[in-house]
N, C-alpha and C positions, 0 to 999 in steps of 0.2 A: 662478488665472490659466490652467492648463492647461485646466478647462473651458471658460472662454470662447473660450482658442483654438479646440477643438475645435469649439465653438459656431459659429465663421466657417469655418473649413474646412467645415461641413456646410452652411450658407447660402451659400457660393460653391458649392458642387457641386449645392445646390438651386435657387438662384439661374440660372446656365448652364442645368439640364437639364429645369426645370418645361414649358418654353414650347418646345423643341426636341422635336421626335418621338422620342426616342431611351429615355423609360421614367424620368420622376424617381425612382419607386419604386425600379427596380435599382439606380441609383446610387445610394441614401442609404443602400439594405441595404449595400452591399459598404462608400462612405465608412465608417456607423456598427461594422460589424463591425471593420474595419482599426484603428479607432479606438479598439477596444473597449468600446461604447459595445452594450445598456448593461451599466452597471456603477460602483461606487461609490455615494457618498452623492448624487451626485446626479443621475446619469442610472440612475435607475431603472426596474422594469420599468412602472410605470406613468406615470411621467412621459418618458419615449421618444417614444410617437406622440401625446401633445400638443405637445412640443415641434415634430414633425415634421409636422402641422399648422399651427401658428403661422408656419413656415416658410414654407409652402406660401403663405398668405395676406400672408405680404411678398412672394412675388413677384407675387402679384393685384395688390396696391397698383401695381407698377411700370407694370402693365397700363392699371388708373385715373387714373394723371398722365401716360403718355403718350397714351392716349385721350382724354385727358377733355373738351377740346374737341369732339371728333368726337361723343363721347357723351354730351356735356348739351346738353338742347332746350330748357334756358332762357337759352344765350348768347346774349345782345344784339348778337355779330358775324355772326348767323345770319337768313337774311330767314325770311319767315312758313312757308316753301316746306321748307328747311331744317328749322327744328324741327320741321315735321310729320313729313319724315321720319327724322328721329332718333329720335323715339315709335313710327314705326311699325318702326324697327330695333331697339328695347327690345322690342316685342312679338315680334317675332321670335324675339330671343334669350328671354324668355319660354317660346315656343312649341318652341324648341330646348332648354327645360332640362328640359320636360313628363318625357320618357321618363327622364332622369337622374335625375330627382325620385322617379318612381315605383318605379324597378325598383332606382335606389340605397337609400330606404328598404326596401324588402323585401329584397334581396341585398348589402348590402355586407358586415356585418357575417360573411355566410355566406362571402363570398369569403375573405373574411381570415383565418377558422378554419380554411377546407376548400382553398383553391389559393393560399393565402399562404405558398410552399415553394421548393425550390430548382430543382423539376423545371421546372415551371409559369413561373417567372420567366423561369429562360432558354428555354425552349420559345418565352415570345411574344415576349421578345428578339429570338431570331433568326427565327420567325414573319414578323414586322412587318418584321423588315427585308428579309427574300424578298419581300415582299409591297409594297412601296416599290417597289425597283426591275424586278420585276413590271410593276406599274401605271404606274410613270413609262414603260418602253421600250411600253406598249400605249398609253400620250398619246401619244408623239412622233410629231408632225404632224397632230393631234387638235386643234383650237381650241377651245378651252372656251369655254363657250355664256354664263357669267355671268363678266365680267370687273369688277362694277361692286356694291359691297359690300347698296347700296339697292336691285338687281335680283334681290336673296334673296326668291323667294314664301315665303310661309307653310309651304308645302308642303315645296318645299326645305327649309326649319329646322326642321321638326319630323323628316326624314329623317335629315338631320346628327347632330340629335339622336339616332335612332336606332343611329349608328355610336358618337355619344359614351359609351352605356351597355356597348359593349364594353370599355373602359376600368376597369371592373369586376373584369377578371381581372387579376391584380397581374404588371407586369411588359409589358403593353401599350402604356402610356401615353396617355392622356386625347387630348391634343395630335395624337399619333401618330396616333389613331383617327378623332378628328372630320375631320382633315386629308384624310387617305385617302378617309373616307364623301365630304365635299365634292368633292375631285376626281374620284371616280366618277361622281358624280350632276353633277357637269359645270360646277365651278368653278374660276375659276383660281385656281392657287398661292397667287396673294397674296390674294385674295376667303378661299379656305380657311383660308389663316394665320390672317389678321385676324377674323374670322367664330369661329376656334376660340376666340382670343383675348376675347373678346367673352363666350361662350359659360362660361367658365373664373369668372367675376366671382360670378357669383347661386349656382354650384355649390361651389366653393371658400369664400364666405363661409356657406353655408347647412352646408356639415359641418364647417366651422371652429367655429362655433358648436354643435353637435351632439355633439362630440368634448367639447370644452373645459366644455363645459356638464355633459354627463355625468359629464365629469371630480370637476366640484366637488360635481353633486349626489348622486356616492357620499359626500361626507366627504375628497375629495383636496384637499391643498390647494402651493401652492409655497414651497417655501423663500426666503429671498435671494438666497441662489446660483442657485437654479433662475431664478426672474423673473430678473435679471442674462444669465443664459445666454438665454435666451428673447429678450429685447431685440437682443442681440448678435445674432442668429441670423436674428432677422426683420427687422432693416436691415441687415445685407449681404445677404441674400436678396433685396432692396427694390431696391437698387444693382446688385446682379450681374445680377437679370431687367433690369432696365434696362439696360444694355448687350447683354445677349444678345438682346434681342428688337430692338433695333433691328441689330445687327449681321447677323440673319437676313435681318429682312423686305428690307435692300437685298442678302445675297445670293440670295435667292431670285427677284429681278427677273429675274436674268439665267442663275440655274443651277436645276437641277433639284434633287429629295430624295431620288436614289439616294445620296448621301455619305454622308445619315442610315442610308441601310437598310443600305449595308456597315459602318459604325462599330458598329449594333445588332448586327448579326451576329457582328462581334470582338467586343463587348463579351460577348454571351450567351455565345458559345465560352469565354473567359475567365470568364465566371461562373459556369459549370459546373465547368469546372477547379480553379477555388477551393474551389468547394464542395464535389467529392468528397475534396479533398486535405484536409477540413476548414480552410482558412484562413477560409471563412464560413461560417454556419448558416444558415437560415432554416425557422422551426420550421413 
């Protein structure tokens, strides 16, 4: 029973902070460490970042049923006009996953052996979040030139894309990145949100399967307990993205994403502090 609790404590914390620019990575380190996780029979050292994957992809899903109208161009409430451009916004996001595709196959694996540590996490912790409120006080009074999610060029999304493969270094955050790259290259907040949002679905299911896959074809395989824990884990992550992303996209209507960049800031200061004091590791 204790692990499935565990199991939801780590899906609401991934669940809240997948889709917020604030670093899902550093929170599920510090959650799992406090947790002490891993450890025992069933969070193991190799059953941890499949779990923490599977994660990941309930909160995609949360993304797919509240998009899902916007993003299927075979809806019959949609005129001819419509679904055209809803394929031509798959392609986009397509064209926005190019750079994440290439340079995640060749560097992730490296990221996570070589700057998968405690300097590095909190470094773009607080990073990203100088860098937020930065950029939001050099918007203000700045009209962003694309307000309108279908007035994404080509061009544009494969840029986006560009800033999303910095998400690479652990402790960035995905979200964080693409958001950022977008609003510099001259999108609004909510265009940026939503467009990351977007962005997250082909990239997330394509290393969820890469991971999980790998997983099995060493010879890993899950216990009961473990499948149990896993379930648990990826529907409240499912639910909790599902409130957080909407609870966002209406406060971002009206407020800015410096909250994000001073929270990142506490939080990396804090996550440094733990980490010298040894209460976390990260190896």
């Amino acid at each position: 029973m204790l692990d499935i609790i565990k199991s939801i404590i780590i899906g609401i914390v991934e669940g809240i902070t997948e889709f917020l620019p604030v670093s899902s990575t550093g929170h599920i380190i510090l959650s799992e460490a406090l947790l002490g996780i891993p450890g025992g029979h069933v969070w193991t050292e190799t059953f941890k970042p499949v779990f923490d994957y599977s994660i990941q992809l309930g909160a995609i899903f949360a993304v797919i049923q509240l998009y899902f109208h916007k993003l299927n161009p075979f809806s019959p409430k949609k005129t001819a006009r419509e679904q055209f451009q809803t394929w031509r916004l798959w392609i986009k996001v397509v064209v926005g996953v190019i750079p994440a595709v290439i340079f995640g196959f060749l560097l992730n694996d490296f990221m996570d052996a070589h700057l998968l540590n405690l300097w590095v996490v909190s470094a773009m912790l607080i990073l990203y979040g100088i860098l937020f409120i930065v950029i939001e006080n050099r918007q203000k009074g700045i009209a962003p030139k694309v307000t309108d999610i279908n007035k994404i060029s080509f061009k544009l999304a494969f840029f986006i894309g560009l800033f999303q493969v910095l998400s690479l270094v652990p402790g960035t955050s995905r979200s964080g990145a693409t958001i950022l790259g977008a609003i510099i290259l001259g999108a609004s907040r909510f265009v940026a949100a939503e467009f990351s949002f977007f962005l997250s679905i082909p990239v997330m299911f394509g290393v969820t399967i890469l991971k999980v896959g790998n997983f099995l074809l060493k010879g890993g395989r899950f216990t009961g307990m473990q499948s149990l824990v896993m379930f648990f884990g990826f529907v409240t992550s499912w639910i909790v993205a599902w409130f957080a992303i909407k609870i966002m996209m209406r406060y971002i209507q009206n407020n800015d994403f410096k909250i994000f960049g001073w929270y990142r800031i506490a939080v990396g200061i804090i996550f440094l502090i733990l980490g010298i004091l040894g209460v976390i590791t990260v190896a």
